[in-house]
N, C-alpha and C positions, 0 to 999 in steps of 0.2 A: 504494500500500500504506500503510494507514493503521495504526499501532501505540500500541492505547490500548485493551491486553489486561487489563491488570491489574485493573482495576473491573468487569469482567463477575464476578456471582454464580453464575452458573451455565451452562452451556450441555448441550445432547443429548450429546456424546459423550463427555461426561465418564462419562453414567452406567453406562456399560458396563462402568467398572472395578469389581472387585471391594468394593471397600473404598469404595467411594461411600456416602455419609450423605446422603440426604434433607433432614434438621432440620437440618443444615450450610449446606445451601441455602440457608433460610428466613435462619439465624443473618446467614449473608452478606449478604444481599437488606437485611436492617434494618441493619448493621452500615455497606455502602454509602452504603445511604439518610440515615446521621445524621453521613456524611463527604464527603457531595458537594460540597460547598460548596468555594468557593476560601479563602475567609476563617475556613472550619470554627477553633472555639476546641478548645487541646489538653483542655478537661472533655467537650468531645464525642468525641475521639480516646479518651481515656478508657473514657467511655461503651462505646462501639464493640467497645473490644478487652476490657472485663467480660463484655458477649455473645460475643465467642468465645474467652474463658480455657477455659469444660470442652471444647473442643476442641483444646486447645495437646497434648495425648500421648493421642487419642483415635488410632486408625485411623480412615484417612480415603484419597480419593484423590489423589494426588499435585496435581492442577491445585486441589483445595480447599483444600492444606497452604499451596500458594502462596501464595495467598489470605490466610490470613489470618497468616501471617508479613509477610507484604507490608503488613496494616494496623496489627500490633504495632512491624513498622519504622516506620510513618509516627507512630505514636501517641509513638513515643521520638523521631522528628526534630523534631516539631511541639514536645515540649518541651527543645530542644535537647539530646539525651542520643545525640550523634552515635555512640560507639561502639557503645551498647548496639543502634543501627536498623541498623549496618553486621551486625552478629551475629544480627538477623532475617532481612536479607537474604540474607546467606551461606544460611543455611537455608532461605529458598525459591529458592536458585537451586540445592540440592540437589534439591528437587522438580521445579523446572522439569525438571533435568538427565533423570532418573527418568523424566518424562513424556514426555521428548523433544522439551518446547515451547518452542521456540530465540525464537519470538516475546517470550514472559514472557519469557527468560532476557534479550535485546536491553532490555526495558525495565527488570527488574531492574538490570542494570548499567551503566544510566543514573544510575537512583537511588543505586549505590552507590559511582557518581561525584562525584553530588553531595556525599552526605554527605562523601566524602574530599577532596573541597575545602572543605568548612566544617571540617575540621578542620587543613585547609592543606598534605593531601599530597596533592602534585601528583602526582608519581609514579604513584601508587598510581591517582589519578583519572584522570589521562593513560593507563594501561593498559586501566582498565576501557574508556573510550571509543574506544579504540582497539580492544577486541575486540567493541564493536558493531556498528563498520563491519565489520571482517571479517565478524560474523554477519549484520551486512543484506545484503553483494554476496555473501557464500555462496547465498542461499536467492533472490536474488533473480530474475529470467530476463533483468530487461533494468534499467538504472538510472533510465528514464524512471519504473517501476512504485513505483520509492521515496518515500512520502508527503514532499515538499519542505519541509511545516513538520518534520517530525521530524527530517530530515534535514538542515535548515539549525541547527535549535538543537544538535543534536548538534555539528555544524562549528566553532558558533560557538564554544561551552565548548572544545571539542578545540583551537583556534587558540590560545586563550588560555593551557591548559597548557602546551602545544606553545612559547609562546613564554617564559614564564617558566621552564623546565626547559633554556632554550638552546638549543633543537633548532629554529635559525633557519629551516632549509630547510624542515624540514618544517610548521614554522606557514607559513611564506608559501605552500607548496601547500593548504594547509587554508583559507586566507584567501578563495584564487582561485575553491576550489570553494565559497566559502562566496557568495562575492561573485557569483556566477553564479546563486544561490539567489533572491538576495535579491528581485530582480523579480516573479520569483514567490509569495514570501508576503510583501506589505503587512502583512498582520494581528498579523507578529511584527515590531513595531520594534524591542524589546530584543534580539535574537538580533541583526536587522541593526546595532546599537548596538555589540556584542559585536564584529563582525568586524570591523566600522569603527576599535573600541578596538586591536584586537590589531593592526589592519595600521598604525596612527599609530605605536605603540610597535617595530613592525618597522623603519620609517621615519626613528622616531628614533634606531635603534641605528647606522641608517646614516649617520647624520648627515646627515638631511635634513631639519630641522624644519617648512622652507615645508612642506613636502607633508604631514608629520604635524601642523602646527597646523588644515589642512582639512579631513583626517579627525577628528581630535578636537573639531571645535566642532560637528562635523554631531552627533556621536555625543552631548555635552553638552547640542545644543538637545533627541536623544529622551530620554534618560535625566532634562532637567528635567520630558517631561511624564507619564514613564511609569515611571521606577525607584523606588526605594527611598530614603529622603534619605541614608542613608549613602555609596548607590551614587553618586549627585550627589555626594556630597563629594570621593569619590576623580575624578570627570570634570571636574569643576570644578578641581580642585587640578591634575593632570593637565594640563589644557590651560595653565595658568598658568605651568607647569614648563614645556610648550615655547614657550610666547611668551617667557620668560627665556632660553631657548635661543636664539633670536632677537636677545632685545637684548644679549646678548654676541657677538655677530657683528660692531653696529654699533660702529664704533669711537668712542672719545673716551668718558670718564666725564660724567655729566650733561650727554650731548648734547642738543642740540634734534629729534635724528634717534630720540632714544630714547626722546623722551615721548613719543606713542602707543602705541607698546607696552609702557611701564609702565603708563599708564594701562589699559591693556586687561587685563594681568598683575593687577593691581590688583583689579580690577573682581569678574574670578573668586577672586579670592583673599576677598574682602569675601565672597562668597555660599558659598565653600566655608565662611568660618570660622562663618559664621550658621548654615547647615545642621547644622553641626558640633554647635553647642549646641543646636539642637533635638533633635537626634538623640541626644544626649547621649553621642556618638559619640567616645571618650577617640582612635583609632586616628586616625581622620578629622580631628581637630583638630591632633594631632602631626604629621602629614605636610604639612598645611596652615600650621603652624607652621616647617617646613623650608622649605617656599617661600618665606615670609613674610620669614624671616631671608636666603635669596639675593636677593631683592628689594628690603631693604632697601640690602644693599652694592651694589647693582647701579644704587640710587639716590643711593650717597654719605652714607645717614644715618648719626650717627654714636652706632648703639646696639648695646648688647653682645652683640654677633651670638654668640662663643662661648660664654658665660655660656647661650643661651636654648637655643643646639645640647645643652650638656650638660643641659639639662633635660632635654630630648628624648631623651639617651642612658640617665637614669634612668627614665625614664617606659619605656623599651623594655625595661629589664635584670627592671623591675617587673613587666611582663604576659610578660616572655620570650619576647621577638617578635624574632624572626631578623631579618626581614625591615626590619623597622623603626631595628633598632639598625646596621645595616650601612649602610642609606642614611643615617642620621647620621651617623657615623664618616665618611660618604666627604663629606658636606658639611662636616666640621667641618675636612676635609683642606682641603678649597678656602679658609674662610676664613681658614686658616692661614698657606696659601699666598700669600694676597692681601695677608697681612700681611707677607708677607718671611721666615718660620718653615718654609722649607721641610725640615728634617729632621721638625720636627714633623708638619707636611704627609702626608710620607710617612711615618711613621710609623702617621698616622691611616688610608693607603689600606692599607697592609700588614694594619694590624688586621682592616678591615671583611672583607679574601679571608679571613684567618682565620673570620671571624664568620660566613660563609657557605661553607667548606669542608663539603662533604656537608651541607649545606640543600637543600630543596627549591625553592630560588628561584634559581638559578645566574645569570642572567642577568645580577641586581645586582650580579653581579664585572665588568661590561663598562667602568662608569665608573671604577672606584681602578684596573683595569688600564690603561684606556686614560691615567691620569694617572701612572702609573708609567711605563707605556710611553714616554709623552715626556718624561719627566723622563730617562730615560737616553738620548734623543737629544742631549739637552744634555749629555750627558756629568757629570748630576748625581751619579749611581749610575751602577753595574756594572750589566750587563742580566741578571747571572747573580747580584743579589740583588734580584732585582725582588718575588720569592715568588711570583710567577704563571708 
């Protein structure tokens, strides 16, 4: 079953509805035709959705209304105006509803996952694609019948929410069925990239970075020849993070056991921060930036690790990035700590649970708990002012 309803202009059983428009047709057919492209510019999206503005509050039939709601959303995502495409979509998954075409409505709510992750609600994106799957194994007869590429990129985005929202068990069942895909569709290495990302980050939660440094570099070699350079920044940065992971295993400061995987740490760190500038990527540099400062103490240099954290904390209070400001507060905790400041320390993890209390990114409470938590095996703190 292959699901790639939504760019059809027209079909026979449409016309049977009442309120079917002929010149809608035609409108769609040209409208299609000046957005097929993968790389279409948003003056052609533009374009597109001028030919079907005097149908925006015309009667019409519901599978047409879909239509071209479906390319007013695309015409607002293509120029990043993410709520105003989630508010198209809504609208033709009212048509869909209306028509009874559970197909559109499956692919709609793809889309309106996406746009809810570019706007960084997981939640919201985690639901929609969660009521995919329900709509694909409702209508389906057997799971073999389910087109494998569609169904693998769905997996893969679902794995990913599913793990930054916390909900460990259920990304590693997303993971498994994702990874069973994978065989099957070659043709989408980004999706097999995706599963790969989400099960290293599974991996790492467990405190296993051997096994998630393998996932992560397979997933960094496709994402160098086929993502986005931002998308590189974060894989790259990413793998870096757990080869650090690593060499704080090895024991002794400036061992001889620890220079290969500085150097290797290193290596990605130099291509995420170049990526970074080309990309011009403020997000991707800052996180790249957090690395760069654990790497250095981890090398013994002796530069102003918290002085560059606190930039990094303003840079995050700047764009109002949850996400971002939490993971520096939890590293600025560590070199804190490394300094011998452990109230400070903990101070700094206390803040970041606060900074991510009802965020959409829960996950990133796993590290100031997990350094809370053994701060009160030491008997540093009470375990009942931990705040987690």
């Amino acid at each position: 079953m292959r699901l790639r309803l939504l760019t059809r202009s027209d079909a026979a059983s449409w016309r049977a509805a009442d309120a079917y428009a002929p010149p809608l047709a035609d409108a769609l057919r040209l409208a299609f035709d000046r957005t097929a492209r993968p790389d279409t510019s948003p003056e052609e999206f533009l374009a597109a959705c001028a030919i079907l503005a005097p149908w925006l509050d015309a009667r019409v039939a519901n599978q047409q209304r879909v239509r071209v709601c479906y390319l007013f959303a695309r015409g607002c995502e293509v120029g990043r105006e993410y709520a105003p495409a989630i508010h198209w979509v809504d609208e033709a998954l009212v048509a869909a509803a209306r028509a009874h075409a559970w197909g559109e409505m499956v692919e709609l709510l793809t889309v309106r996952g996406r746009l809810q992750r570019a706007l960084d609600n997981y939640r919201a994106a985690a639901d929609d694609l969660n009521a995919c799957l329900t709509l694909l194994y409702l209508h389906a007869d057997r799971e073999e019948d389910l087109d494998p590429v569609f169904r693998l990129d769905l997996l893969a985005h679902l794995a990913s929410f599913e793990f930054f929202l916390a909900h460990y068990q259920s990304a590693l069942r997303l993971v498994r069925q994702a990874r069973r895909l994978i065989p099957l569709v070659p043709a989408l290495p980004l999706a097999a990239a995706s599963v790969l990302w989400a099960d290293a980050h599974l991996e790492r939660t467990r405190g296993r970075p051997e096994r998630a440094l393998l996932l992560a570099m397979t997933a960094a070699d496709i994402h160098a020849r086929e993502a986005s350079l931002s998308s590189q920044v974060r894989m790259e940065t990413f793998v870096a993070e757990v080869v650090l992971d690593l060499v704080e295993r090895v024991p002794g400061d400036g061992s001889v056991n620890r220079a290969p995987l500085l150097m290797l740490a290193g290596g990605h760190l130099r291509k995420a921060e170049r990526l970074a500038r080309e990309a011009d990527d403020r997000l991707g540099a800052a996180l790249a930036k957090l690395a760069r400062v654990r790497e250095g103490r981890l090398r013994g240099r002796n530069d102003d690790r918290v002085g560059a954290i606190e930039g990094v904390i303003r840079t995050a209070r700047r764009m109002d990035n949850v996400a971002l400001h939490a993971q520096a507060l939890t590293r600025l905790g560590g070199e804190l700590e490394a300094a011998g400041e452990d109230e400070r320390a903990r101070n700094c993890w206390r803040e970041a649970l606060t900074v991510l209390e009802g965020s959409e990114v829960p996950a990133l409470k796993h590290e100031p708990r997990r350094k809370l938590l053994l701060a009160s095996e030491f008997d540093l703190i009470p375990l009942n002012d931990l705040g987690v």
